[in-house]
N, C-alpha and C positions, 0 to 999 in steps of 0.2 A: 507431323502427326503420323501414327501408326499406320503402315499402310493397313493392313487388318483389322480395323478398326470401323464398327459399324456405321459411325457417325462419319458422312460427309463435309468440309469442308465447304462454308457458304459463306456470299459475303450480305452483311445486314444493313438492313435500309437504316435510316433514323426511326421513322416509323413506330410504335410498341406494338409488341405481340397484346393484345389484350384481355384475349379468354381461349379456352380450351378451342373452339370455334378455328381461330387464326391460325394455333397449332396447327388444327388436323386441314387447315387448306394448304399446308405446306407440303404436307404427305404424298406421295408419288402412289397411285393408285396399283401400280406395275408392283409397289414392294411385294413380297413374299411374303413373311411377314407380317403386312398390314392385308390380304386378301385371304389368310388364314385366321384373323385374328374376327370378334363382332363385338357390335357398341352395344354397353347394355345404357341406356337416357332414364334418365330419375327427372320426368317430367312434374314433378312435385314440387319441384326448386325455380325461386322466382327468375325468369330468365336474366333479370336487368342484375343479379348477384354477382359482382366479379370474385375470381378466384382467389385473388389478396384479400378479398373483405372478411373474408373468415368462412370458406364453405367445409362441406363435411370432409371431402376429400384431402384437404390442408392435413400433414401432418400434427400429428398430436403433440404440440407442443405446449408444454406447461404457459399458463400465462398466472400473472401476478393478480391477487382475488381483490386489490385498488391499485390506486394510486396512491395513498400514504404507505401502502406496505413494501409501495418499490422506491418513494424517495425515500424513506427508513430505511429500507436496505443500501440505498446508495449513501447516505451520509453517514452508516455504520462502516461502510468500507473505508469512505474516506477519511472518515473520523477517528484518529486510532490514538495509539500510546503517543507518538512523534507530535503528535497536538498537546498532549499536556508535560512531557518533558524534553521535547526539542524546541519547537515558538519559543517559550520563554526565554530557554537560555540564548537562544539568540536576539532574542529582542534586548535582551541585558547586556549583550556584549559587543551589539552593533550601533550602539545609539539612542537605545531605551524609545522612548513613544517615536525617535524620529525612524527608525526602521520601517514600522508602520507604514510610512509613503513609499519605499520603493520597495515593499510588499503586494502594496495595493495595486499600483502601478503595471508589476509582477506580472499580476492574477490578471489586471485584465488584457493584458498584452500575450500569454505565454496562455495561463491557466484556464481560463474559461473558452477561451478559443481551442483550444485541442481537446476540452471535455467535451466539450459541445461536439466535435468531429468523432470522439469516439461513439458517445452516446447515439448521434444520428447514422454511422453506418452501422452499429450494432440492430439499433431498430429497424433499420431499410433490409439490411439482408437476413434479419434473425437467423444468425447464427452464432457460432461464439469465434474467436480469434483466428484460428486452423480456415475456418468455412471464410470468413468475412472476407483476409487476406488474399485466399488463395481466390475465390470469386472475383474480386477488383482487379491483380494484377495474376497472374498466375505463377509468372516468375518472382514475384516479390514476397510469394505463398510462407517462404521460409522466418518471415514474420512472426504469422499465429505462434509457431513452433519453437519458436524463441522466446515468445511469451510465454508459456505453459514453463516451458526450463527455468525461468527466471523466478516465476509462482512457486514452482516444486523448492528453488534453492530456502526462499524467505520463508515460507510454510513449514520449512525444516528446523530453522531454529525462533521464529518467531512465536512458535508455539512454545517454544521453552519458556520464552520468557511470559505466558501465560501459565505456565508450570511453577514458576516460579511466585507470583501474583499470587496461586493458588494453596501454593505452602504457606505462604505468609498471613493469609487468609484464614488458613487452619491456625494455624499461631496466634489471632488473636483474642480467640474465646477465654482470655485470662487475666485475671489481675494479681499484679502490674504484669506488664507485658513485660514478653521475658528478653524485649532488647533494651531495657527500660536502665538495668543497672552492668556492670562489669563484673561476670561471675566470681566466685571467690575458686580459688586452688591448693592446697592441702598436700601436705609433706609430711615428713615424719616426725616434726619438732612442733609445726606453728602453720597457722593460714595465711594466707596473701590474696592479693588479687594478680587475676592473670597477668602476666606482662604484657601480650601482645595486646590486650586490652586497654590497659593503662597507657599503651604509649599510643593511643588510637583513639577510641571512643567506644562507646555499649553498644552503639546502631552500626558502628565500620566492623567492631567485631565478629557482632552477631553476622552481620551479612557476609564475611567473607570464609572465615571460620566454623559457622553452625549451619548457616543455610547454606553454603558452595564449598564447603572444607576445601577451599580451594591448596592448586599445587603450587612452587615457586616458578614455575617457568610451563609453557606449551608442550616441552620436548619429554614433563613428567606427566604420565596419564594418571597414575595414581589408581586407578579402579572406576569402578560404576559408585558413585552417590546414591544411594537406594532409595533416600528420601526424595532428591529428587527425580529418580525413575517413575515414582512412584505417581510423582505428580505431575510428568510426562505423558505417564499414559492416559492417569485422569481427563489431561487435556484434550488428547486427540479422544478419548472416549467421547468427551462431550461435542467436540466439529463432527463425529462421523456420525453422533444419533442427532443431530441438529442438521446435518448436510444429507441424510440417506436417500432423503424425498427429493433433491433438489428446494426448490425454493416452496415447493409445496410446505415442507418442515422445516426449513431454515425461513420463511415469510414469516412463521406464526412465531419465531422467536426475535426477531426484530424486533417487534412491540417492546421485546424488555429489555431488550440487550444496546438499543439505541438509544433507548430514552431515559434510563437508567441512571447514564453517565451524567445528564443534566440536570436530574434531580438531587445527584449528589454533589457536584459542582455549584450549583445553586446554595445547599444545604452550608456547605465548606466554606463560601462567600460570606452568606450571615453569619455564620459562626468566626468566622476569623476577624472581620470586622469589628466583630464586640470586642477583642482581644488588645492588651496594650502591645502598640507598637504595628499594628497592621497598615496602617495607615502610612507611617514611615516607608514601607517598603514598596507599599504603590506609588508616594512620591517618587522614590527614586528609580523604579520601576520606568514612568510615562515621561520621567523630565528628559526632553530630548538634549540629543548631543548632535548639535548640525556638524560640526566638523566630522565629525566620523564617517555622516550618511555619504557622503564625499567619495568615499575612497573604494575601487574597486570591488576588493572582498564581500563589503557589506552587500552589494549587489549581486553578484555570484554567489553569497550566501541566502540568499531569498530567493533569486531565481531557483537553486534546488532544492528549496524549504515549497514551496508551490508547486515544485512539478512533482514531488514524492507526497506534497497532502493531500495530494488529488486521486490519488493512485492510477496516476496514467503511465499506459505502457503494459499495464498487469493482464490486462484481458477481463478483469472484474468486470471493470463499467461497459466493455461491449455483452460481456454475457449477460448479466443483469437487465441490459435494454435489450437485449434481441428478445425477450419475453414481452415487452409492451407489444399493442397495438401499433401498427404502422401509423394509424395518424396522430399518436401520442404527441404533444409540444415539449419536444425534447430539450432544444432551446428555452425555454421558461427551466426546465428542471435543471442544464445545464448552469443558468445563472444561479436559481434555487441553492443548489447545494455546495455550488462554491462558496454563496454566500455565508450560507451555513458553517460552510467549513472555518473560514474567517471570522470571524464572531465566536467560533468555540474556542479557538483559537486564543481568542483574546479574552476569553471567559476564564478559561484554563491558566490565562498567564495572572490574571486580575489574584484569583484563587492563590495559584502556587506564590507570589511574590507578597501579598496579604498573609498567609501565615512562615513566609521566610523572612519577612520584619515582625513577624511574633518569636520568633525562634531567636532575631538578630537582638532583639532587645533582649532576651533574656541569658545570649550569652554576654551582653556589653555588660551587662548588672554584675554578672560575674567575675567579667574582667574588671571592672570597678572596683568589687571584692576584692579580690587577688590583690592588686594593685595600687590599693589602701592601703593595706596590711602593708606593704615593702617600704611607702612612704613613713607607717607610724616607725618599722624599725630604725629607718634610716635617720627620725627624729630622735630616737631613743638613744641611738649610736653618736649623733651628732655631726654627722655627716652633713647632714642638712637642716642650717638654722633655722628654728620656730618664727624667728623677725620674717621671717618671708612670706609664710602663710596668714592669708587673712583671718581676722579676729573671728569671721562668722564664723566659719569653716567648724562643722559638727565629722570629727572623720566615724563614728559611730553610725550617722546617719547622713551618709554623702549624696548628692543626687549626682547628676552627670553633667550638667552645668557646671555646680563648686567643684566636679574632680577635674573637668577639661580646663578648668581656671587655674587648679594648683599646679598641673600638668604642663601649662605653658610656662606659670610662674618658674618653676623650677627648671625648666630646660632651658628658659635662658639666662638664671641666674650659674647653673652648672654646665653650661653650653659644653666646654673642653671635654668635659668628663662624663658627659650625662650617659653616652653608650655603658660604660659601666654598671648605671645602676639598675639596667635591665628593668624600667619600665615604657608601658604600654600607652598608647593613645585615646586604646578603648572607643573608637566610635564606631555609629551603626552602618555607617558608607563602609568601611573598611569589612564587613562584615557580609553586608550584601553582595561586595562584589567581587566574591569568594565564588566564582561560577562553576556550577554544576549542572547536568545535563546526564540524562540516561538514565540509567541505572544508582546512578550517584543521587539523582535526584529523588526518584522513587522510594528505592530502599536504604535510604543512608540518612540523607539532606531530611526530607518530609519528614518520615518514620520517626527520628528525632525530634520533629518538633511536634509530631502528635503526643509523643509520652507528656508532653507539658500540657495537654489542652486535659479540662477538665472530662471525668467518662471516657477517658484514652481507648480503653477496649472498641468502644463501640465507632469511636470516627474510625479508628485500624481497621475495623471488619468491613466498613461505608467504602474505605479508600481504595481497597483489595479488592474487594466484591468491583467497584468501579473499573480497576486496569482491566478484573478480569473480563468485562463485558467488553471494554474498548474493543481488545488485541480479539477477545472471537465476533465481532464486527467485521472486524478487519481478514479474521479468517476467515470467515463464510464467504467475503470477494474471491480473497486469493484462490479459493481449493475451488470455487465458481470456475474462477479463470484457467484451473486443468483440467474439470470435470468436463463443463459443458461442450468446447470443442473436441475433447475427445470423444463424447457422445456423439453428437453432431456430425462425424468423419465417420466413426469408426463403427458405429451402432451400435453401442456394449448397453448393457443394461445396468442403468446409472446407479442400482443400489449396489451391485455388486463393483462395479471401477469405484465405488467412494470408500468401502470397506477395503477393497485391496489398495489402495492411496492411502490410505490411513494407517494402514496394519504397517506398509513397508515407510512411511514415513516416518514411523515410531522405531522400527527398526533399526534407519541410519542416524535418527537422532538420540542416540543412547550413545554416540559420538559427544552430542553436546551436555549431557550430564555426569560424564566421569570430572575427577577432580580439573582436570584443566580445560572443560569445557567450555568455560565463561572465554577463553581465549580463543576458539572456534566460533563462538557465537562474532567477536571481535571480528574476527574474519571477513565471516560470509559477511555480516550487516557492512563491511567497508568493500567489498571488494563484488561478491556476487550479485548486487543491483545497483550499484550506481551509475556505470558506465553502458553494463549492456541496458537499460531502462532508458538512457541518453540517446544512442544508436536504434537503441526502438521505434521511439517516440520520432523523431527524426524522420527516421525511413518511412512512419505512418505517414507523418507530414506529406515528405515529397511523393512518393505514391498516389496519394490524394489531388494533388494541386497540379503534380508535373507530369506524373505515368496515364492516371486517370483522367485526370483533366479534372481543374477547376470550375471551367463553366459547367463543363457537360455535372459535375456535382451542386451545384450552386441550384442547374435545372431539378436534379433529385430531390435537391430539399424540398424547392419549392413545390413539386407532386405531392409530394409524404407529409409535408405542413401545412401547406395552404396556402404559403405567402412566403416572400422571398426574404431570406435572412438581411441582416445588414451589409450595407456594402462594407462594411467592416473588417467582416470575415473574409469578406475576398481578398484584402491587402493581406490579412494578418495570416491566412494559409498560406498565398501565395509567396508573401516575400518576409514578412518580418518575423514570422515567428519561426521558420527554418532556421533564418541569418540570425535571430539569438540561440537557438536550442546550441547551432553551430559550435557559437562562441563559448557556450556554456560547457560544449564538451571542450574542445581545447583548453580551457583555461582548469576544467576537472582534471587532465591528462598532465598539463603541465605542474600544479598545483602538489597530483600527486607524484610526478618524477623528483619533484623538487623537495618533499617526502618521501624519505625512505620507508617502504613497508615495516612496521612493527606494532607493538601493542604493549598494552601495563597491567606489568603483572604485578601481585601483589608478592610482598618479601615478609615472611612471616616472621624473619628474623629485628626486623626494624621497622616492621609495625607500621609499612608504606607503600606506597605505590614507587615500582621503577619501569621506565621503560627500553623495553629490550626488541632487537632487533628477530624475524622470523629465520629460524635457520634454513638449509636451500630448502628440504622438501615442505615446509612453509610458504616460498618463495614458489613455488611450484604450483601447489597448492591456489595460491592467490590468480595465478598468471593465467593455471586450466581452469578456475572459475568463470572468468570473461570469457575466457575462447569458447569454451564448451559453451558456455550461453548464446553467445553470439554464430556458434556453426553452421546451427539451421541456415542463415539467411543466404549465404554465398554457396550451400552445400544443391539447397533447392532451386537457387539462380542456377547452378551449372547443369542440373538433372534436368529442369522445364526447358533450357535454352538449347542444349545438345538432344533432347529427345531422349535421354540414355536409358529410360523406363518404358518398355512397352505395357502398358497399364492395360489392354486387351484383351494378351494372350491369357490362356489358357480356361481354365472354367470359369473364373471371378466373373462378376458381372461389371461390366464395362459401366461408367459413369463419367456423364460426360454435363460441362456446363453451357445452358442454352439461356438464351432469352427464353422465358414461358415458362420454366420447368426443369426438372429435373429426370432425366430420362436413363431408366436402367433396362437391360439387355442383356440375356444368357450367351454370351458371343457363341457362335460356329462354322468352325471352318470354313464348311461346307458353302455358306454362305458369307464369304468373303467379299463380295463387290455387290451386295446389298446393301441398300440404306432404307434409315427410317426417314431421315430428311434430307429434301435433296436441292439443288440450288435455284428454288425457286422465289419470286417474291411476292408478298402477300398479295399484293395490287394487283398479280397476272392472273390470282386463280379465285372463283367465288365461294364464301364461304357459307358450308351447308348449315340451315336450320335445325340446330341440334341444341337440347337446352344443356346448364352447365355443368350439371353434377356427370361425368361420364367417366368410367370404366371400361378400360380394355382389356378384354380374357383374351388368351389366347386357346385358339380351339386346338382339344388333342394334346393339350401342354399344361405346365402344370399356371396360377394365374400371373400375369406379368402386372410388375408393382409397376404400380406410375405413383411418385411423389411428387404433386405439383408443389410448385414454390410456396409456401408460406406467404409472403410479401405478396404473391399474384402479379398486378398490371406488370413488372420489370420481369417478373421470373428468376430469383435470386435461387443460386446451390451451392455446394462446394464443389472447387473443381478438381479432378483427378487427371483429366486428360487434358496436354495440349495442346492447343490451337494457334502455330507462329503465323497462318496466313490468314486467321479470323480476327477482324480487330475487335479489341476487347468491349463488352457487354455493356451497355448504360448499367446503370444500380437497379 
């Protein structure tokens, strides 16, 4: 510690400091200081009020005007796009309904155990990531700081693809929608339709072509997209006058923007339902595949489908809870909203796979079509005998039964030769499990199958309106998780840090809407959160269970809840859910060595997707995303451990973390082997009858702020200074 430094070095009983009272018995009557300074007592205030409970003196911190309006806010964060076009396709591609068990498994092993961790230190210390971290371990501080980096990176292009949602949105006040057919194109002789169209589709075109003119490769920028600039900035318009307030103004929008999603989801359900062929595609959807569930992957693939649904590691869910009440039942809302999260999850997938066997039937119908026609010529050519085809057989009006019947008939009566005659199998499996995911799925796969539902306009505008609620769900966490510990450290005044967060985040995201921006968006989603989010979540872990200690947190709950969680939770901090997070990274790192970094770009020339490898400053690019995420934590390990910051010197006001409070101090030289508190302990000195509400002026100066802790009985701050011979603070 500084030798200059007002605050003395003391060591702390188990003991708690309890009220202002205990403080000032700690006080050395001798200080300077404290004999210049005088109590003003607010004997008005019931003495038996403790300082955590909510007195006047508690900093003004926003608190949530329910409880529906903060589990709404948390299941808008957790609840995002990744629920309605990641779940699914991985449930499609890992074993269909048999995923589901080592999902579930997952959650309760990985997922609700570390929500539950974030949610209850976020509550116990009310602060946001920066404050939480740097209070618990000091040297572990470089945490929070990590958090906010990793927020800033997804907040940069996740909001594009809210921009994006929101063009399309605009797009579809019209009939027929305009990705409905393949535009025509016009020469100087004769009309055609487009090529790149024709050799594609009217939804792959539109989308890669009209809504992202996309470029052939990363290394071409091509310019700014001005439509989607446009709908860029719309974007962040709408997070900065929805976030200006803090949750004062992003609370009152939750109502819509949470619940929204499930009226429309709901909506899509009965309506796909009634549709031929919906039903097909949930069968194939839930029929499990035990063999698959089996293998590796599929597990590594769930485990980081749970730990990104949750949004742990962002700093969301600790800021979001450090506005409850400290005796809030975090625990209940922890399981609440996982739950929650699971069940949309599987709402979502119910939805998307009910109208992608509406979609799948109506291309088999087609291929049917097609594939009709090539058997009549080949009757007509004689290629293939009429004695073969059964007598029913109407080929005018074939169903998919009589074509799968003429289909075998013929392939093994032309076994040798059949590759020749270039027909199809035509079935609806063959069709579903065409896996799609993302981007694919939203604006390509779906968007397709709504041109066929009757009133197409109007689900278009249901489905759009929908992403766009999810993804600012999910924004209002993220830009939480930079805002409020910056507030909280740095004291800015949060309308103005959310307008300049917004202004330069629009900024560097006019990166991601020139023409090759879909291939940066590619980027950062693979590269700037998956690993440093792993290494977060981790480091929160062990911090908690091994730095701070387990029991001595296990004792905090039970203060701040009532009642002691399950012994559950103590296994699954202490040993099991590091030893997976562990694995999980390792097998992400190997996973990705054994991938080479690249991405797929569309080739406008062949009307395809190729994938091509990142050139180095690409490779660059990917490699400073982790680093720089991940800096903070080793950067702040070496500053807190070496002392290499005198936080003291000069005019700044020295802040320092204590049991009880938060205690700031105009430093002065002059007064250098002064202290406020000195190495006494509670039990030696008696403490004077003075009620709670108090105030200490200094006389002759200008007023000295005292911030008591928020929380009260523990005394929770952020730390700035520190303390290698003080062991570190109960919660």
């Amino acid at each position: 510690m500084p030798k200059n430094s007002k605050v003395v070095k003391r060591e702390l009983d188990d003991d708690v400091v309890e009220s202002v009272k205990d403080l000032l018995s700690n006080e050395d009557s001798c200080d300077d200081s404290f004999k210049k300074s005088e109590l003003m007592v607010n004997d008005d205030i019931d003495k038996d009020r403790d300082l955590e409970d909510g007195s006047d003196i508690e900093d003004e911190r926003p608190a949530w005007n329910s409880k529906l309006q903060y589990i709404l806010a948390q299941v808008g964060f957790s609840v995002g796009l990744g629920n309605v076009w990641r779940f699914p396709y991985l449930c499609q591609k890992n074993g269909g309904g048999a995923y589901l068990v080592p999902y579930l498994i997952l959650l309760l092993v990985i997922g609700i155990p570390l929500f539950f961790l974030e949610l209850s230190v976020g509550q116990r210390i009310r602060r946001g990531s920066i404050g939480v971290w740097n209070y618990i371990s000091p040297k572990m501080g470089g945490i929070g700081f990590a958090s906010c980096i990793v927020c800033l990176f997804v907040a940069l292009y996740y909001n594009v693809i809210i921009g994006w949602s929101l063009f399309y949105f605009s797009q579809s006040f019209q009939h027929p929608l305009p990705w409905d057919q393949c535009p025509l194109a016009k020469n100087a002789t004769n009309t055609f339709v487009e090529p790149e169209c024709e050799k594609s589709s009217a939804t792959t075109y539109y989308w890669y072509r009209e809504a992202l003119n996309i470029s052939n490769s990363i290394t071409e920028g091509g310019g700014l997209n001005w439509k989607m600039t446009l709908c860029l900035l719309a974007a962040w318009i709408l997070v900065c006058l929805a976030m200006i307030k803090g949750i004062q103004s992003s609370g009152k929008v939750m109502y819509f923007s949470s619940l929204f999603p499930y009226v429309v989801l709901t909506c899509f359900l009965v309506r796909a339902l009634l549709l031929n062929g919906s039903v097909d595609g949930i069968r194939h959807m839930f029929t499990p595949k035990l063999e698959i569930m089996l293998e590796p992957k599929v597990w590594r693939e769930a485990a980081t489908q749970v730990f990104f649904a949750l949004g742990l590691g962002f700093g969301g869910v600790i800021a979001f809870s450090s506005y409850n009440k400290r005796d809030n039942n975090c625990h209940f809302d922890a399981v609440l909203v996982s739950l929650i999260n699971f069940f949309t999850s599987v709402l979502a997938t119910l939805v998307v796979f009910a109208v992608l066997g509406f979609k799948a039937n109506i291309m088999n119908e087609s291929c049917i079509t097609q594939n009709t026609g090539k058997i009549v010529k080949l009757l007509e050519l004689g290629n293939v005998s009429r004695d073969i085809i059964p007598h029913h057989i109407n080929f005018t009006r074939i169903t998919a039964m009589d074509y799968q019947l003429v289909y075998d008939i013929i392939k093994k009566v032309k076994e040798e030769e059949f590759d020749q005659l270039g027909l199809s199998a035509c079935q609806i499996e063959d069709e579903l499990n065409k896996s799609v995911q993302g981007t694919g799925l939203a604006f390509i796969a779906f968007t397709e199958a709504m041109t066929h539902f009757p009133a197409a306009p109007f689900w278009s505008v249901m489905f759009f309106l929908m992403l766009v609620n999810l993804g600012l769900g999910s924004m209002f966490g993220t830009i939480e998780g930079i805002t409020t510990p910056i507030v909280d450290t740095f004291k800015v005044r949060k309308e103005y840090l959310t307008v300049g967060c917004c202004l330069m985040a629009f900024c560097i995201g006019l990166l991601f809407v020139q023409r090759s921006g879909n291939y940066f968006v590619t980027m950062f989603d693979d590269y700037s959160a998956t690993l440093p989010l792993l290494v977060i979540v981790i480091l929160e872990n062990v911090t908690i269970a091994w730095i701070y200690g387990i029991d001595k947190f296990m004792d905090d709950l039970r203060d701040m809840l009532g009642f002691t969680p399950y012994k559950y939770y103590y296994y699954m901090w202490k040993y099991v859910s590091p030893l997976l997070l562990s694995i999980l990274l390792i097998a992400s790192v190997v996973q990705m060595g054994f991938t080479p970094p690249g991405y797929y770009a569309w080739i406008a020339e062949k009307a395809s997707e190729e994938r091509l490898s990142y050139p180095p400053w690409g490779l660059a690019v990917c490699i400073s995303l982790i680093i720089f995420a991940l800096l903070p934590v080793p950067l702040v390990f070496i500053v807190r451990y070496f002392n290499l910051i005198d936080e003291s010197s000069g005019s700044l006001a020295s802040v320092s973390y204590k049991r009880g409070r938060i205690i700031k101090e105009i430093s002065n030289p002059e007064e250098d082997d002064a202290s406020l508190i000195h190495d006494k302990i509670q039990s030696e000195m008696p403490s004077p009858n003075i009620g709670n509400s108090i105030y200490r002026k200094q006389s002759g100066s200008p007023t000295l702020k005292v911030d008591t802790a928020p929380n009260g009985r523990y005394g929770i701050g952020y730390l700035m200074a520190d303390m290698p011979d003080m062991p570190e603070s109960d919660l």
